[in-house]
Backbone bond lengths (Angstrom), bond angles and torsions (degrees), N, CA, C in turn:
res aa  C-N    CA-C-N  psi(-1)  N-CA   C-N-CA  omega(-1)  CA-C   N-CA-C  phi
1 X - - - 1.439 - - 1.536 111.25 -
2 X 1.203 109.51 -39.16 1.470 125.22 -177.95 1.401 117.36 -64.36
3 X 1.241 114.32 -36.61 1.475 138.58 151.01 1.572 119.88 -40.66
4 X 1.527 117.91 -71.05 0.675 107.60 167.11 1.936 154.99 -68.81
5 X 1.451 84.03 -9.57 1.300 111.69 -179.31 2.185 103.24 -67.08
6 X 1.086 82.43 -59.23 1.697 111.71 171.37 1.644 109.04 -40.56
7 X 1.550 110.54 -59.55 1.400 110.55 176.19 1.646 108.59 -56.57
8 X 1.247 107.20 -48.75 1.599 124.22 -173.58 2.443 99.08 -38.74
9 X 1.448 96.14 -64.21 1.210 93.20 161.72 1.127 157.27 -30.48
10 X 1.633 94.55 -62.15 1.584 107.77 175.15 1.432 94.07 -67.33
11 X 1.133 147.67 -58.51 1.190 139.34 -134.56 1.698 107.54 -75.70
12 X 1.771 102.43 -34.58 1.602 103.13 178.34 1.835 120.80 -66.65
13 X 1.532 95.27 -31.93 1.484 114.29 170.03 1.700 110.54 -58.46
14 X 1.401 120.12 -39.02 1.342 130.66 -177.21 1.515 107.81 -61.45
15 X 1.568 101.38 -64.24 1.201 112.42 -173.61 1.352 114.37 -51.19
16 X 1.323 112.80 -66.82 1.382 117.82 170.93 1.693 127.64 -39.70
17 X 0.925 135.09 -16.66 1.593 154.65 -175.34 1.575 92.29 -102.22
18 X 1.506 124.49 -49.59 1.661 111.16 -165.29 1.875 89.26 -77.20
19 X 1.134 120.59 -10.55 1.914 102.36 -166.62 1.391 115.84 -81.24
20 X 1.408 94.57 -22.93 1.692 91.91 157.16 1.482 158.61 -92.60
21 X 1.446 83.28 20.33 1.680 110.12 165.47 1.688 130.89 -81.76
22 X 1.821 105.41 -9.05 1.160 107.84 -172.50 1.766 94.59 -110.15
23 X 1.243 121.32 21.67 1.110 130.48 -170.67 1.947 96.76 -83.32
24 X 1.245 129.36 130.82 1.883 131.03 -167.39 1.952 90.47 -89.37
25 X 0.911 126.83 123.13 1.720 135.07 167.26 1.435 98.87 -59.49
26 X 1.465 117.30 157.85 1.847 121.23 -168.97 2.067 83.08 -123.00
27 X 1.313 103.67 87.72 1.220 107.02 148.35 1.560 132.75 -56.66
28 X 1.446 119.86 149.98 1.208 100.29 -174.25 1.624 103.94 -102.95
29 X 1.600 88.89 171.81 1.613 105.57 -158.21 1.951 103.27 -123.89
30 X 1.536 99.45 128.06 1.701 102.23 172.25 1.052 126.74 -107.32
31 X 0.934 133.02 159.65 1.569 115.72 155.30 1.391 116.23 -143.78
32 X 1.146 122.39 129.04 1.616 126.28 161.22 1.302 123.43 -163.81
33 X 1.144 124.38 -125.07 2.290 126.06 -162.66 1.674 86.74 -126.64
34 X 1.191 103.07 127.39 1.185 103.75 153.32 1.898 118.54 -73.39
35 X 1.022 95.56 126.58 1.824 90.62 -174.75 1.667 102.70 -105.00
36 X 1.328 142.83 -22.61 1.148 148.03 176.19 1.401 128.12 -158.16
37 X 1.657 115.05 161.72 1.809 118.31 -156.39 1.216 91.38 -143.63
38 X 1.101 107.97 118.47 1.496 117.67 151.64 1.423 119.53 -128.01
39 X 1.464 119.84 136.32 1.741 136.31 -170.95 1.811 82.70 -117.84
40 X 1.425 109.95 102.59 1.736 117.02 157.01 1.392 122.29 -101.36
41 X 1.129 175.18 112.61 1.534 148.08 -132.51 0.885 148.98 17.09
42 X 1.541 116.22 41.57 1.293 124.87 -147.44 1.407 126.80 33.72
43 X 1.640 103.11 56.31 2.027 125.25 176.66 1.212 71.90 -114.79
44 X 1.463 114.10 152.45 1.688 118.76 165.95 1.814 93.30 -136.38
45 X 0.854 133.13 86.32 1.220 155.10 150.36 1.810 127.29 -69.33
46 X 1.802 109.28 126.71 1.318 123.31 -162.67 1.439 88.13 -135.69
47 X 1.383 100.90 120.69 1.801 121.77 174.88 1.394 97.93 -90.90
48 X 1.415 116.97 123.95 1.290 116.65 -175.20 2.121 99.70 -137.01
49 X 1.340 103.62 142.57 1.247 116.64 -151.83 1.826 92.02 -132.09
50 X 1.271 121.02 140.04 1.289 126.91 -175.64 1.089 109.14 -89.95
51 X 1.421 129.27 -38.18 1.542 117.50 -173.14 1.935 99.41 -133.41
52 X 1.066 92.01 130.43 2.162 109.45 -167.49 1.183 108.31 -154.98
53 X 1.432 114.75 117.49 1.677 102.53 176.82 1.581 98.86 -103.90
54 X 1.259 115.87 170.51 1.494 145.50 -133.33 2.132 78.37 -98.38
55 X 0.972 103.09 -15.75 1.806 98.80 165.92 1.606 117.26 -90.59
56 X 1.577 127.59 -34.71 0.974 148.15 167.85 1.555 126.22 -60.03
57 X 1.403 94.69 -49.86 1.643 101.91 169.57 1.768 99.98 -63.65
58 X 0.887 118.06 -62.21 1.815 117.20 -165.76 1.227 100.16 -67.47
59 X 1.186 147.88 -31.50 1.045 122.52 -159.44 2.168 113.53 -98.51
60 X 1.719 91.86 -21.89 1.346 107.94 170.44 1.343 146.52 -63.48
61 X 1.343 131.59 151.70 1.227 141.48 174.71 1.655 120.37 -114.16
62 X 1.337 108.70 159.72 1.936 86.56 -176.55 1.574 104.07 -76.23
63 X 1.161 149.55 7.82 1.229 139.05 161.64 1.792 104.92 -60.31
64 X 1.427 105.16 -41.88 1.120 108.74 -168.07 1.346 124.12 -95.07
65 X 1.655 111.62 -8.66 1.446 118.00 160.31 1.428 109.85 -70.67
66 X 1.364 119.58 -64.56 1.033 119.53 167.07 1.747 147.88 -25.37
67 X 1.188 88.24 -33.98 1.913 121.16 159.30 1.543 101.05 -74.42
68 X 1.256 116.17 -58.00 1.537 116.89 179.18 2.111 114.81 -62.04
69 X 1.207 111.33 -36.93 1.821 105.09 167.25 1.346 94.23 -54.36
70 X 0.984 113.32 -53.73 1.710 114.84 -155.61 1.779 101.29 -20.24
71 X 1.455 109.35 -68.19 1.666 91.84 168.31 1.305 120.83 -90.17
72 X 1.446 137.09 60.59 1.104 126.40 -162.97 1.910 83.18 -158.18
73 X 1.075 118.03 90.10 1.441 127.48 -172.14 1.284 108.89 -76.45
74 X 1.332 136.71 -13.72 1.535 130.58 170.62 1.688 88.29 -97.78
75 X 0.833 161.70 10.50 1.135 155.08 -139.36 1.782 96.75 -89.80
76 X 1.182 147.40 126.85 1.932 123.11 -176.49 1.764 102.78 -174.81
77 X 1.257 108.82 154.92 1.520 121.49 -163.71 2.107 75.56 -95.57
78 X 1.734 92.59 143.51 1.687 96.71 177.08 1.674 91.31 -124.46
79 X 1.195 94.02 149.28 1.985 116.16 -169.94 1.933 75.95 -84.31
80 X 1.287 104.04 153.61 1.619 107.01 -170.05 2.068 98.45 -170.57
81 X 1.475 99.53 137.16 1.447 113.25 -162.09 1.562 98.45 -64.82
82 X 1.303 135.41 169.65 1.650 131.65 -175.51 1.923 94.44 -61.90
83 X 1.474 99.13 -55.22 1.285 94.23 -166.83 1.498 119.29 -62.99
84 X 1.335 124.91 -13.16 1.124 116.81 168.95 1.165 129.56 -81.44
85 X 1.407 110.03 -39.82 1.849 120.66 150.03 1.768 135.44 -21.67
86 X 1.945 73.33 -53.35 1.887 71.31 167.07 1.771 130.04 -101.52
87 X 1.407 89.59 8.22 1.871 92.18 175.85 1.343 85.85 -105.96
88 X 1.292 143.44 76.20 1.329 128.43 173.48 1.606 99.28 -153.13
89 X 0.807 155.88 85.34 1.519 146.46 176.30 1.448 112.51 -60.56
90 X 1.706 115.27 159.77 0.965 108.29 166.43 1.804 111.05 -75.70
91 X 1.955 121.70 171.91 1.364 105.19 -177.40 1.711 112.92 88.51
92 X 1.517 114.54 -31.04 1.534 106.16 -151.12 1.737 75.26 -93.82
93 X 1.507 84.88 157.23 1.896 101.06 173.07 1.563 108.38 -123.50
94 X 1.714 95.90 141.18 1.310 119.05 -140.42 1.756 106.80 -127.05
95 X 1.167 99.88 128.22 1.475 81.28 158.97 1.530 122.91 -113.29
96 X 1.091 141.88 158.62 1.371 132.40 -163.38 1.852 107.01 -153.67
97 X 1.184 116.17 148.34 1.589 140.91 -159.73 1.364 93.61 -124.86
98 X 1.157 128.19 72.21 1.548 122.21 163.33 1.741 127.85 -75.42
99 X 1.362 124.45 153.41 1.268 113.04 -179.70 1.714 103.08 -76.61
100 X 1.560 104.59 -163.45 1.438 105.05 176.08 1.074 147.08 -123.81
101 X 2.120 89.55 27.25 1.105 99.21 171.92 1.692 104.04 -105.43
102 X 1.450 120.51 174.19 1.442 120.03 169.74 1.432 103.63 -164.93
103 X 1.245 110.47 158.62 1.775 143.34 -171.66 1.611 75.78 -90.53
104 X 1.465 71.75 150.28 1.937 114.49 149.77 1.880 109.41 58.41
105 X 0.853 141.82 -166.58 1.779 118.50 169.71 1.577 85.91 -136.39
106 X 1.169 145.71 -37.57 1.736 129.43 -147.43 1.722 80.81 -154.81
107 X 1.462 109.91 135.31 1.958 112.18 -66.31 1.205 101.59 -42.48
108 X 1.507 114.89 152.37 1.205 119.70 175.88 1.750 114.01 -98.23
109 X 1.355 113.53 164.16 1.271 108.18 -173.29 1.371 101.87 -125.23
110 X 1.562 101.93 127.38 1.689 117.79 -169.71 1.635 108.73 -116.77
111 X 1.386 90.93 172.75 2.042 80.74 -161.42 1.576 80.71 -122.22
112 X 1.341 101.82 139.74 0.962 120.73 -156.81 2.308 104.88 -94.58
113 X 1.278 116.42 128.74 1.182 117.47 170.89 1.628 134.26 -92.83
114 X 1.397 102.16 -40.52 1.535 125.82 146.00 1.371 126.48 -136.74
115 X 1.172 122.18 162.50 1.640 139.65 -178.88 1.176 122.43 -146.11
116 X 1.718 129.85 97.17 1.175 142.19 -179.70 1.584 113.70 -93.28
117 X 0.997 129.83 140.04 1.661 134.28 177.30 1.531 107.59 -93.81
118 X 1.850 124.76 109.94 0.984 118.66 -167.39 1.846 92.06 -85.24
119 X 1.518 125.22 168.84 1.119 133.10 -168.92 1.626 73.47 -118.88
């Protein structure tokens, strides 16, 4: 009896520990303009900035985006597949699902999970 009582246990303890594996993780989500692209060793990386006005983008350089994250704390270069690199313009606004890890701390570089093109 004692036996079985015991199996009865382990097994609810088991169960209970495997049910939270089908549980989906809440990645986080950005959105803003991509303002610049750079492909360095085959990294294909898109610096994307949340707030840019349509004078800022044209007239800028990444010295000067980069000055511009400065207050813009989501502000971060995203690791991005070849093919997504090149359907991506600079200007276009994006939303993006990054994982949670990232390179470098200021901008930081996040790896990207999805990438939608907002119209």
């Amino acid at each position: 009896m004692k036996k079985i009582i015991l199996f009865i246990l382990i097994s609810i303890f088991i169960l209970a520990g495997c049910s939270n594996k089908d549980e989906s993780e809440e990645y986080p989500v950005y959105e803003g303009t991509v303002v610049y692209k750079t492909d360095q060793n085959d990294l294909y990386k898109l610096f994307v900035l949340q707030n840019i006005s349509e004078e800022d983008l044209k007239k800028g350089n990444l010295e000067y985006f980069v000055k511009l994250a400065q207050d813009q704390p989501e502000a971060s270069y995203y690791l991005v597949e070849k093919e997504t690199y090149e359907s991506i313009e600079v200007g276009q606004k994006v939303k993006i699902t990054s994982g949670f890890d990232q390179l470098e701390s200021f901008p930081p570089i996040r790896f990207v999970k999805s990438i939608e093109k907002i119209n």
